[in-house]
N, C-alpha and C positions, 0 to 999 in steps of 0.2 A: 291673720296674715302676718301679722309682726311675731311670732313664736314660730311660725312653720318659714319665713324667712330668713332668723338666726339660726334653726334649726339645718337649712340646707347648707347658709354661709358657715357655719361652723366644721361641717360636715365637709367640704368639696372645696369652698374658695379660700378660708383660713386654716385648710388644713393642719395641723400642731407640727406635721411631719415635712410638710412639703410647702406649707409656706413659710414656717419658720424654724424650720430644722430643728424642733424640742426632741427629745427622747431621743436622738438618734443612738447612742451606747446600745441598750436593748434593743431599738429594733435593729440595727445589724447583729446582734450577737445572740438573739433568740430568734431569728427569722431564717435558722438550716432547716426546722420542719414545721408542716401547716400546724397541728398538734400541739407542741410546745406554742405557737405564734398564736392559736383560736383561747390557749388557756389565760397566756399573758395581757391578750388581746381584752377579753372578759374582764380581767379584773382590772385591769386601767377601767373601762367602762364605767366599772362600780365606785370605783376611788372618786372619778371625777364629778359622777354624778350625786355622789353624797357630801366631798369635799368643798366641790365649789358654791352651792346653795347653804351650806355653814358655814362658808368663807364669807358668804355677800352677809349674811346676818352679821355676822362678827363685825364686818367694814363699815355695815348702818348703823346698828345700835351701840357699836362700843368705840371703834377705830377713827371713825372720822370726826374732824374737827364739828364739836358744837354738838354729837352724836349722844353725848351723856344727860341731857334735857329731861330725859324722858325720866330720872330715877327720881325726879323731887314734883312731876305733875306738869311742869311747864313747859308739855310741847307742844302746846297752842301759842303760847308768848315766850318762846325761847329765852329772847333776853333776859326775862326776870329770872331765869334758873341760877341758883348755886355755881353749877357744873357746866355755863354756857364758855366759860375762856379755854376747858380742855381740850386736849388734841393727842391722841393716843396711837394718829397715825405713824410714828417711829416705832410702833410694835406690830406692826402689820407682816413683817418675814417669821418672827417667833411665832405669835398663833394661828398663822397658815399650818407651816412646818408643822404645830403640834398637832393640827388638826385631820393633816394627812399621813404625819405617822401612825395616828390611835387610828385611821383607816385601813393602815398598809395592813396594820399588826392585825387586825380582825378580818382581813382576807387571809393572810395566812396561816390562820390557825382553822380557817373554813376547808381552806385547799386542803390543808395538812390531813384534817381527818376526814377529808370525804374521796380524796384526788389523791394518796400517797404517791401515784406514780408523775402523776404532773406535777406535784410538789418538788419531787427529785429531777423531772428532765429540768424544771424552772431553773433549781439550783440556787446561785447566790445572789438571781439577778429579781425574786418576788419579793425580797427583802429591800432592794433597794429601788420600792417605786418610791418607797418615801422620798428619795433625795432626785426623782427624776425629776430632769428640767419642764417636762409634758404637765407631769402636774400641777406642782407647784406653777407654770406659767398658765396655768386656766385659771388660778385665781386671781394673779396678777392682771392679765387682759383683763379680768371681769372687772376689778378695780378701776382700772385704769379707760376703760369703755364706760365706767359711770352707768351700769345696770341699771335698771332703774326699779323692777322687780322682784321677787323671790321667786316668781313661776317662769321669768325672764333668764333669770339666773341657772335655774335647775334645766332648762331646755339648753345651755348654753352648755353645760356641763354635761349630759349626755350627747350633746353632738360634736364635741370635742374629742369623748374618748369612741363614738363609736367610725370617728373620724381617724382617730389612731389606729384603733379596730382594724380597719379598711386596708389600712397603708401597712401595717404588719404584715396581716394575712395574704395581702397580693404579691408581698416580695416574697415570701416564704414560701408563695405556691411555684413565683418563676425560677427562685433557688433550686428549689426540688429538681424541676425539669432541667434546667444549666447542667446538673450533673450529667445528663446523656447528651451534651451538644460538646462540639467540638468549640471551644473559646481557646483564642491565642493562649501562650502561655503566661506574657506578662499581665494581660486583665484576669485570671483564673484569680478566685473568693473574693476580696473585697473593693478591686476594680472594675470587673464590671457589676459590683452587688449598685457601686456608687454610678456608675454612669446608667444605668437601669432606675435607679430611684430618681433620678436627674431629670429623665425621659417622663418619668408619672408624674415627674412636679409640673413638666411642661402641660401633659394632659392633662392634670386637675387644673391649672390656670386658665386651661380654658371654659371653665364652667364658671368664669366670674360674668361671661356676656346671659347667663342665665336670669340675673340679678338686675343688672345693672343695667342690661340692653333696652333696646326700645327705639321708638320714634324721634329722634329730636325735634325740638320746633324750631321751627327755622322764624328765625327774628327778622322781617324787614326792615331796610335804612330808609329813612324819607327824608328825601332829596329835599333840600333849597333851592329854588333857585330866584334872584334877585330880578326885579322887571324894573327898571327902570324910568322913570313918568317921560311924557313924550317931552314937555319943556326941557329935562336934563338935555335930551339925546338935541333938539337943537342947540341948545347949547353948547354941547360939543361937538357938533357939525359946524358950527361957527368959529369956534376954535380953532377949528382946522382949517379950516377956509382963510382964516386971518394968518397962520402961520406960514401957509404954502405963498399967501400974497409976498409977505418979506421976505 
């Protein structure tokens, strides 16, 4: 349940597109046809799901503090390692980076020779998943969510990109069709491209009650209340009796 649960939240409620506005460059500027959007759409897919599950290795065994234990035997008793005061996390943006370039670069020389014509609708923008923000912020989250597995991790990374997937291909399909509708003149291309993705982020946000919803339990208060012993109350019946006297 906990994999097919990241998997959904990844997909629908942390959308990369709609809940935190990653990638958006390519997907407004590769989302005029479903085509070009299903090609770019795929290999984001592949990037994420091979980058971030090498990202999270990279972040346990090498990047985080106290991560280097394991090269001298001592990761039963950390402290006696050599390598227990290192901390290698100030290199955590370089071997991301490199590790999603060497992805970019082996999707497109896959596209290149099997896709020539997808290759070319792509254009200049297959080259540059390397530096998209969608990518590189799924290994980030992953870091920064503290994964805590490698099968945690690689589930997280395919439902990030095929989250992106989703969010391409749907805008690209209602592009298409905008060409035959009559839209004012000042929202025509990237005004209403924005207030239409604006619209989907509101629709994805609501699949976060998928997760999240449920029963509450409702907590009951228990009351106090104080009884007082019957001596006090003449007590203070007499009290009062002596005051009203005077």
């Amino acid at each position: 349940m906990e994999h097919l649960e990241l998997f959904l939240k990844s997909i629908f409620i942390d959308n990369m597109v709609f809940a935190t506005f990653l990638g958006m460059c390519s997907y407004l500027a590769v989302s005029k046809k479903v085509k070009t959007a299903v090609g770019l759409g795929a290999a984001v897919i592949f990037v994420l799901a091979i980058t971030v599950p090498l990202n999270w290795l990279l972040d346990t065994y090498i990047l985080k503090p106290h991560a280097l234990v394991w090269l001298d035997g001592h990761a039963s008793t950390p402290e006696l390692s050599a390598y227990y005061d290192y901390d290698l996390s100030f290199l955590s943006f370089i071997l991301f980076i490199a590790t999603i370039a060497t992805m970019v670069q082996l999707v497109e020389i896959v596209v290149e020779k099997f896709s020539p014509s997808l290759y070319n609708s792509l254009g200049i923008f297959l080259p540059l998943i390397a530096v998209n923000c969608a990518i590189l912020g799924g290994s980030l989250f992953m870091q920064s969510r503290e994964i805590p597995s490698f099968s945690l991790a690689t589930v997280y990374g395919i439902g990030s990109g095929i989250g992106w997937f989703l969010a391409i291909v749907a805008i690209a399909a209602i592009r298409e069709k905008i060409r035959y509708s009559n839209v004012v003149k000042p929202l025509r291309g990237l005004g209403i491209t924005f207030i239409i993705t604006g619209l989907m982020a509101i629709g994805f946000m609501s699949f976060g009650g998928m997760l999240t919803g449920g029963k509450k339990k409702v907590v009951k208060k228990e009351k106090t209340v104080q009884i007082s012993s019957p001596k006090k109350k003449d007590l203070d019946n007499e009290l009062v009796k002596n005051t009203k006297k005077n």
